[in-house]
C-alpha positions as CSV (number, residue, x, y, z in Angstrom):
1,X,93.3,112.5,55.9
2,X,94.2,109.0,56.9
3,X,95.0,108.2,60.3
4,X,98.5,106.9,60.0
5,X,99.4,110.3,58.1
6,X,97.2,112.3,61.0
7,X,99.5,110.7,63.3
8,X,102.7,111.3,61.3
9,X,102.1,114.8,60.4
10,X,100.8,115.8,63.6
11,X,104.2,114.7,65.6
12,X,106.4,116.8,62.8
13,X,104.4,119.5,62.9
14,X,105.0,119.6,66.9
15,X,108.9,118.8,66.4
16,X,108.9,121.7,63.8
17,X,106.9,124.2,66.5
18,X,109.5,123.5,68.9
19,X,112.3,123.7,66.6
20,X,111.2,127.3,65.8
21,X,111.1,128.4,69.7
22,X,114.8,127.0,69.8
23,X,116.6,130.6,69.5
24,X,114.9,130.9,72.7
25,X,115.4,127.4,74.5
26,X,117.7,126.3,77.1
27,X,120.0,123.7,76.4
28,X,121.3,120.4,78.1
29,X,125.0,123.0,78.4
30,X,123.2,125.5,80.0
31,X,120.9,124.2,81.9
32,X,124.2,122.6,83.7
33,X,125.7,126.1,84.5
34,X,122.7,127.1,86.5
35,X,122.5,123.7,88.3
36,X,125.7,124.6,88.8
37,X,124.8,127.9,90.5
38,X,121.3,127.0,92.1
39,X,121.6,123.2,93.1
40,X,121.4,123.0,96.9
41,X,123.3,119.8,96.8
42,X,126.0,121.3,94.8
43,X,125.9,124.2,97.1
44,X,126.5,121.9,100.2
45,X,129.4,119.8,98.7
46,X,131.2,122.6,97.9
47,X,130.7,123.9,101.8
48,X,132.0,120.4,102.7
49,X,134.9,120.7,100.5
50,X,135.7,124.2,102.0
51,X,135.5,122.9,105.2
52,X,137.9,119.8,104.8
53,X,140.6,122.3,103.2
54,X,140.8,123.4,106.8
55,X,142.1,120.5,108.1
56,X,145.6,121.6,106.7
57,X,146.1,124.8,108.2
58,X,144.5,123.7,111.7
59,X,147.4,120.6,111.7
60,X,150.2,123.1,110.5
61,X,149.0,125.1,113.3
62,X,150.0,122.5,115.7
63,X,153.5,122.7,114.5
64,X,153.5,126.7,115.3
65,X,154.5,128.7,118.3
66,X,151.3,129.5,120.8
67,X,151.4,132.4,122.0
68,X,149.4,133.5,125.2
69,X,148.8,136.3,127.1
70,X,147.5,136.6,131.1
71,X,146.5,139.1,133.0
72,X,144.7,139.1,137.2
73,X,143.8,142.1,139.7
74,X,142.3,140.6,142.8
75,X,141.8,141.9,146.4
76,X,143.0,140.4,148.8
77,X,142.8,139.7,152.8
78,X,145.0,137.9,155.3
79,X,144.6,137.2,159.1
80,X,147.7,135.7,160.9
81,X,148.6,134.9,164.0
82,X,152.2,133.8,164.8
83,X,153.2,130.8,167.5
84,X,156.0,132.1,169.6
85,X,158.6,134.9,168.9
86,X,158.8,135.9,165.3
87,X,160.0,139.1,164.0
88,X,157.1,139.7,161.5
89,X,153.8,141.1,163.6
90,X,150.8,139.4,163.4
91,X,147.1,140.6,162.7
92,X,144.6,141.3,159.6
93,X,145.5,142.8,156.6
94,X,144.2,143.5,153.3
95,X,145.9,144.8,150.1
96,X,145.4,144.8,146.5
97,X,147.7,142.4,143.5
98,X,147.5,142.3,140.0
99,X,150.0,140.6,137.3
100,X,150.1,140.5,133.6
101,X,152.4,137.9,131.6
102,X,153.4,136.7,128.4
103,X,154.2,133.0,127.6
104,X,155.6,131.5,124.5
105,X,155.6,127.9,123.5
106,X,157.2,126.7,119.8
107,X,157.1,122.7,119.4
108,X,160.4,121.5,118.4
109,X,159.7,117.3,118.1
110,X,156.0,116.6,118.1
111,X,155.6,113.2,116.1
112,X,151.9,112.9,116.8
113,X,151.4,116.5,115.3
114,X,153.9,115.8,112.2
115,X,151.8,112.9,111.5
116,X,148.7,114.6,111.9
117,X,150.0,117.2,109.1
118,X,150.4,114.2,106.3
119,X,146.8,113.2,107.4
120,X,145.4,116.9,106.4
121,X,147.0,116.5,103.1
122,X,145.8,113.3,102.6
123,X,142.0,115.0,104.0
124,X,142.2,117.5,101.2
125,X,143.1,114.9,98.3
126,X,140.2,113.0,99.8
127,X,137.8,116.5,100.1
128,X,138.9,116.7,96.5
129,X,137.7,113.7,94.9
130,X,134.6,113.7,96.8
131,X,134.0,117.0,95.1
132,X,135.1,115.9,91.5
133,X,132.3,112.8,92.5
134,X,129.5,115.4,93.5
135,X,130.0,117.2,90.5
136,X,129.9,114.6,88.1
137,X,126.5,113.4,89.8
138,X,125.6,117.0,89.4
139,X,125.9,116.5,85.4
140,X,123.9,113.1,85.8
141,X,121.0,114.3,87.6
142,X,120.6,117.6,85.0
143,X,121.2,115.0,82.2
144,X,118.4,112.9,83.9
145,X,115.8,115.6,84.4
146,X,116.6,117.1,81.3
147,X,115.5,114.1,78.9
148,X,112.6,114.0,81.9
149,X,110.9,116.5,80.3
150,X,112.2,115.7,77.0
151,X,110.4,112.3,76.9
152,X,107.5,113.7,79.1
153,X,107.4,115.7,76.2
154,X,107.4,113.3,73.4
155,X,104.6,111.1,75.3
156,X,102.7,114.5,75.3
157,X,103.0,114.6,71.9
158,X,102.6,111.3,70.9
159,X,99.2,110.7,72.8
160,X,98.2,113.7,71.3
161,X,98.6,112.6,67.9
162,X,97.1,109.5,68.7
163,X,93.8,111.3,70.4
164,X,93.1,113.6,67.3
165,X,93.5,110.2,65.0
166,X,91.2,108.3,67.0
167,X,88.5,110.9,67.2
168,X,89.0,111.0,63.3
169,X,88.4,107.0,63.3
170,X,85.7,107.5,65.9
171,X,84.1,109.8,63.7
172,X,83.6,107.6,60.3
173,X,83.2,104.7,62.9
174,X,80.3,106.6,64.0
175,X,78.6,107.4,60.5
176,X,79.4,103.9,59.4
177,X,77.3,102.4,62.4
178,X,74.7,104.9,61.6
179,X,74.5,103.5,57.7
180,X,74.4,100.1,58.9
181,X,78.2,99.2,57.6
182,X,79.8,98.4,60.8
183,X,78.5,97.0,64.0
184,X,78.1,98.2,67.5
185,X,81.0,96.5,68.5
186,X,83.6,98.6,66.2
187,X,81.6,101.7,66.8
188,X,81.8,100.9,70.8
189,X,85.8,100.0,70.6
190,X,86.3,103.3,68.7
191,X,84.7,105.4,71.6
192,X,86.6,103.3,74.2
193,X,89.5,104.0,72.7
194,X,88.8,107.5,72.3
195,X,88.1,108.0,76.0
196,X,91.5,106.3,77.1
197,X,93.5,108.3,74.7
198,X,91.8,111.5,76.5
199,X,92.7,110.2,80.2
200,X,96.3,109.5,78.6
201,X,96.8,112.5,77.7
202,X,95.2,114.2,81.0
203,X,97.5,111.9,82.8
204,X,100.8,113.1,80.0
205,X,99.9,116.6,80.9
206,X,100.3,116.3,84.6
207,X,103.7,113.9,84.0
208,X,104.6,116.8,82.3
209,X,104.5,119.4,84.7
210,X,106.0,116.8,87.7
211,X,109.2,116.1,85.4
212,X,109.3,120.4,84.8
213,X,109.2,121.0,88.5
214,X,111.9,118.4,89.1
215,X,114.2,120.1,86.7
216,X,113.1,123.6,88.0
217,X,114.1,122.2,91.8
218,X,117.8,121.2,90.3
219,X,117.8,124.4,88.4
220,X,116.9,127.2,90.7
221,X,114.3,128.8,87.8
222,X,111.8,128.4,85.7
223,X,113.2,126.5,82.9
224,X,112.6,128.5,79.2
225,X,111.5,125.5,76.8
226,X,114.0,122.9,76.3
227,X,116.2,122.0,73.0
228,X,115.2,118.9,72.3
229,X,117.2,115.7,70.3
230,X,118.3,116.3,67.0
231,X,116.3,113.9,64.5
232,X,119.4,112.6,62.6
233,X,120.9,112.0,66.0
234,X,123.5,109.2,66.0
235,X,126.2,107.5,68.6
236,X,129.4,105.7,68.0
237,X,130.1,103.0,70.3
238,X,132.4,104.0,73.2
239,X,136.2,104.0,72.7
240,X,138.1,101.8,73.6
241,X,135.7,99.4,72.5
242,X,136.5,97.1,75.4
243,X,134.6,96.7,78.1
244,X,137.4,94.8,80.2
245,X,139.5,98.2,79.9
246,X,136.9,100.8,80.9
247,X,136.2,98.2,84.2
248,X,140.1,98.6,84.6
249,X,139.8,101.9,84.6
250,X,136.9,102.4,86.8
251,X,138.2,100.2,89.6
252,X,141.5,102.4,89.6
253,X,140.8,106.2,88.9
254,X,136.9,106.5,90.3
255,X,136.2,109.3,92.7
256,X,134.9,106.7,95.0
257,X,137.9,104.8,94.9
258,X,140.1,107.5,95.1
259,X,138.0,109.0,98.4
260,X,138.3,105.1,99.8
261,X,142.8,105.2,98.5
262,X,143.2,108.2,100.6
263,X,141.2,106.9,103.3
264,X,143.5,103.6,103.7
265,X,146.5,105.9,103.2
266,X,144.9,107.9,106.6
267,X,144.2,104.8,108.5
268,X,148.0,103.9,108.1
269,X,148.9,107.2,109.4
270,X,146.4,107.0,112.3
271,X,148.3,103.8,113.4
272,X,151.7,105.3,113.9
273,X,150.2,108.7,115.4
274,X,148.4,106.5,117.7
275,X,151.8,104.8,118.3
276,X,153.7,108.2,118.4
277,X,151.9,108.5,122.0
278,X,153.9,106.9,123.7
279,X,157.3,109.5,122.2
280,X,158.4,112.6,124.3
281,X,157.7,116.0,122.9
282,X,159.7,118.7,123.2
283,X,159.1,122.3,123.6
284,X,161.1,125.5,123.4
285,X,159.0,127.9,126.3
286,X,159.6,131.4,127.2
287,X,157.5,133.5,130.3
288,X,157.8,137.0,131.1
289,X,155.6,138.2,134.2
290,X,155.2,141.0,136.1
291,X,153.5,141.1,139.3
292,X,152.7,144.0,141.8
293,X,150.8,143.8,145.6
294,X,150.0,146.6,147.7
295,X,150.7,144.7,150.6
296,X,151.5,141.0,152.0
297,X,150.4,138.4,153.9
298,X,153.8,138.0,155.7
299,X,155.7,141.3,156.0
300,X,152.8,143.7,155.5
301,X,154.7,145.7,152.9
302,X,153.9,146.0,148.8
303,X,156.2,144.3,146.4
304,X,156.8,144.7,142.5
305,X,158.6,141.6,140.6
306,X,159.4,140.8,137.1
307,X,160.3,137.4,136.6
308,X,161.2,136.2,133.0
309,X,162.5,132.5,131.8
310,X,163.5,130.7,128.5
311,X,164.3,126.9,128.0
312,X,163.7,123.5,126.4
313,X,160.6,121.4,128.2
314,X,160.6,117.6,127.9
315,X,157.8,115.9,128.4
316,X,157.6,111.4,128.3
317,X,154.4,109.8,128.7
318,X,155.1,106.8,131.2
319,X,151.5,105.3,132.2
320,X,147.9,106.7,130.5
321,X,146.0,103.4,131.6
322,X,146.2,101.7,128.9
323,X,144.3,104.1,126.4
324,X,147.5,104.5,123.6
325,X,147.9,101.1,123.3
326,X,143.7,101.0,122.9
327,X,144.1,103.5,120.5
328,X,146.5,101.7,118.6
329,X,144.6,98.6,118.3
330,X,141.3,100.6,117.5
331,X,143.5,101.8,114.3
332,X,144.3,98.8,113.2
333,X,141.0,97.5,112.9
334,X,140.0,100.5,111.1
335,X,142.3,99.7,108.5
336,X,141.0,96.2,108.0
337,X,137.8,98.5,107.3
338,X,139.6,100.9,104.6
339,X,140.9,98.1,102.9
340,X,137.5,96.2,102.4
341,X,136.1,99.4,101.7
342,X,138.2,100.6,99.1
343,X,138.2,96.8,97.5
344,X,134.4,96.6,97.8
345,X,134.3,100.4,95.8
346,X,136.7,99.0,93.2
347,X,134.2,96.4,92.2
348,X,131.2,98.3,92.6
349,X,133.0,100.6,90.2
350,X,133.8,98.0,87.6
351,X,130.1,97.0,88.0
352,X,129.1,99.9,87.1
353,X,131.5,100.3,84.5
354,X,130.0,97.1,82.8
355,X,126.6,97.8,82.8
356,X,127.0,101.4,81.6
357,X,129.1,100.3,78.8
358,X,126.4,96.8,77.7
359,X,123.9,99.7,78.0
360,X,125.4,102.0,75.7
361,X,126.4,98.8,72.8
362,X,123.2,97.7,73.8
363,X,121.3,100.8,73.8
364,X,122.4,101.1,70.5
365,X,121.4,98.3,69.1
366,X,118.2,98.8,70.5
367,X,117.6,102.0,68.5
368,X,118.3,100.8,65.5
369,X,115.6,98.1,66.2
370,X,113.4,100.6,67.0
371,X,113.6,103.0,64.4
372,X,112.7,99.4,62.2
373,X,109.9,99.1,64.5
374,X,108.7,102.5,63.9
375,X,108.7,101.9,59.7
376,X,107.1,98.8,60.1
377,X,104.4,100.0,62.3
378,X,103.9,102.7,59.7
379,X,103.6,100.2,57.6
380,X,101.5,98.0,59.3
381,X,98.9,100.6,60.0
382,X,98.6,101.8,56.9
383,X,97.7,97.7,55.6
384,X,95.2,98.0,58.3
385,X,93.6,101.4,56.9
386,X,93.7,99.9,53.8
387,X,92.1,96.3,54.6
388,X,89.5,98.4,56.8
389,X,88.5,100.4,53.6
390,X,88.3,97.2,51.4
391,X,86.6,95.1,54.4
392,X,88.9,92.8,55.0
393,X,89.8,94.1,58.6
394,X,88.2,96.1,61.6
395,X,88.0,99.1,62.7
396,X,89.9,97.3,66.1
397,X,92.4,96.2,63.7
398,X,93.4,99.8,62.9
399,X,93.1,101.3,66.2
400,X,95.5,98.2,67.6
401,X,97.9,99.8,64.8
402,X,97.8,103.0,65.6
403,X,98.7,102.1,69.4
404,X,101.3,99.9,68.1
405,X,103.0,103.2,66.3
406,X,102.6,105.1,69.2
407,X,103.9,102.9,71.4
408,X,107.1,102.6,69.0
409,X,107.8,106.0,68.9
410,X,107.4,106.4,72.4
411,X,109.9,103.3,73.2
412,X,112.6,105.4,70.1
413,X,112.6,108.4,72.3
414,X,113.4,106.6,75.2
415,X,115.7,104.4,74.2
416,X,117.9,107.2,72.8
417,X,117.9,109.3,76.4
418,X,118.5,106.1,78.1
419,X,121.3,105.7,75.9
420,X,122.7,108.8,76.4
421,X,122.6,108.8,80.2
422,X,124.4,105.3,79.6
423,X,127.0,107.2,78.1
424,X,127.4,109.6,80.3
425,X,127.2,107.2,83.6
426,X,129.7,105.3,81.4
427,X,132.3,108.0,81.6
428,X,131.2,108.7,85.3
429,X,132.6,105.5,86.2
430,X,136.2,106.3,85.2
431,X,136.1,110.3,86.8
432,X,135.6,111.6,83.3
433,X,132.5,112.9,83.2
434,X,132.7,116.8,82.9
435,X,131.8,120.2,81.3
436,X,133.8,119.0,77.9
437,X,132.1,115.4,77.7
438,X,128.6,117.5,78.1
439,X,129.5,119.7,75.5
440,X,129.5,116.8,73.3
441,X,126.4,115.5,74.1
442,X,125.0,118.7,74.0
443,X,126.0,119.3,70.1
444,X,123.7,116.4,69.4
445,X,120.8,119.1,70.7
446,X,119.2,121.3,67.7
């Protein structure tokens, strides 16, 4: 069999093994719902999203009455002498005293605390879209490791092909040498050859396993074997096919811009609660105590009281040293930070934007030049065979061909996954990346 067909025969008869293990394969969909449900860092955001939901309910509880409870028992002793004439008697004493009491305090004009409240709503919108970000990066980095493997894979494959087509060249190299037909030179090349393609594909092997365990880390398992990329696999361009409007909408509704919005909307808030410092709160209070001695310091008798109160506290900050108005200034300067911050994420986002969208119309264009490469490769290998048979070219000659196929299905397969992880970063850009766009990408699996 010639080489160029060895080659060609040997990589369809591996896409056709793994296409009959795909009943039993794991997809790009599913491997994203176990990410979903192993992934440490996925894990952790949603523990930090949890966490910042709190934020609410600890400001609203600043707005709520407090309610406290007190109790003491103590023993006590007392040694007084009077000056003079007095109609208590003097001397030591001791005596036992305990109270319990209840106090109540509901805030009735708190501006610091009303502000703080907006500022936990504004937290959670913010916990929100830092969430809807880690998820999306979730879907990128199972996309990523997914086509890992898949192109780990395909150079597995392809330098296998390669090998058992060179040891078939290496072979008539071998008995032509031995006939006196072709020099030491060929004969020499054709080993050399034959000896990288075995380190290649010692080397392919343990890529192979390195992209697996980097899946298996995102994963939580062992992953089954992988559905790979449909051979009649094809993209549209992105729609709208315009890149100014995707970079429009990246700079408005990505989660990074959104997290940096709502953190300019907080600094704003933080400079009139620093502010609000300087208002009076008020306070409705309520006390009820009861209080019982076995004896006193004074009169030397035991006493029982209940004392119980309701009323309206006022309390207005006159002097703190200077630290409100320090506060106040330190807000404003962190808004000059929110506002760069949030300008500097809308064009990192529109950055992104374009070069996810040139790499998609790109990426495409690309493949199509590759799968030409690919025929002509076939092509040109097979003139080579042919010349080599005739005498008209070396041995080298086809062994630089066969390379030259590898190598151009090698760069297909890539270009196709980079392609697709353009698309997808593409749609990451604008906070659309999610289980539905997947699903599409996934139905390009077989």
């Amino acid at each position: 069999m010639k080489p160029m067909n060895r080659v060609r025969n040997l990589v369809i008869s591996v896409a056709l093994g793994v296409a009959s293990t795909t009943a039993g394969a794991t997809d790009l969909l599913q491997s994203y719902e176990l990410a979903r449900g192993n992934d440490m860092l996925y894990a952790t955001a949603l523990s930090r999203r949890a966490a910042a939901q709190e934020k609410l309910p600890q400001a609203q509880a600043l707005l709520r009455p407090s309610v406290e409870f007190s109790a003491n028992v103590a023993r006590n002793h007392s040694d007084t002498q009077y000056r003079g004439t007095s109609p208590f008697p003097g001397g030591s004493s001791q005596f036992n005293s305990n109270s319990y009491g209840i106090s109540l305090r509901q805030p009735l004009y708190r501006k610091q605390e009303w502000l703080q409240l907006d500022q936990a709503e504004l937290q959670r919108v913010q916990a929100d879209a830092q969430l809807a970000d880690d998820e999306q990066r979730l879907i990128l980095r199972v996309t990523q490791a997914y086509f890992d493997v898949l192109a780990a894979q395909d150079d597995l494959t392809f330098v296998q092909a390669q090998k058992t087509a060179i040891a078939e060249q290496l072979a008539q190299a071998k008995g032509q040498f031995e006939v006196g037909t072709l020099t030491v030179t060929d004969a020499n090349e054709a080993q050399a050859r034959f000896d990288l393609a075995n380190a290649q594909e010692i080397a392919a092997h343990s890529g192979l396993r390195i992209k697996k365990r980097a899946l298996r880390k995102i994963l939580g398992t062992e992953s089954t074997p992988l559905v790979p990329l449909a051979d009649g696999w094809q993209m549209t361009p992105p729609q709208p096919d315009d890149i100014e409007r995707w970079e429009a909408r990246a700079s408005e509704s990505n989660p990074a811009v959104l997290i940096q919005t709502a953190a300019l909307e907080i600094a704003s808030q933080e400079i009139k609660r620093q502010r609000a410092g300087h208002h009076p709160t008020i306070d409705l209070v309520a006390n009820y105590q009861e209080d019982a001695a076995s004896g006193s310091a004074s009169v030397g008798t035991g006493s029982d009281s209940t004392t119980a109160m309701i009323g309206v506290q006022l309390r207005l900050p006159l002097y703190a040293g200077g630290g409100t108005s320090s506060r106040v200034r330190e807000a404003r300067y962190n808004i000059d930070t929110a506002k760069e911050q949030l300008e500097n994420a809308r064009r990192t986002t529109a950055l992104d934007a374009n070069q996810a969208f040139l790499g998609v119309t790109d990426g495409l264009t690309q493949v199509l030049a590759l799968e030409q490469a690919v025929i002509s490769s076939e092509g040109s290998l097979a003139s080579s065979r042919l010349g080599w048979e005739v005498g008209v070219r070396t041995s080298i000659d086809v062994l630089n061909a066969q390379q030259q196929l590898y190598g151009a299905h090698r760069d297909l397969a890539k270009a196709r996954y980079a392609t697709i992880l353009n698309l997808l970063q593409l749609h990451a850009t604008t906070g659309q990346l999610d289980q539905t766009v997947l699903a599409e990408i996934n139905r390009w699996l077989h």
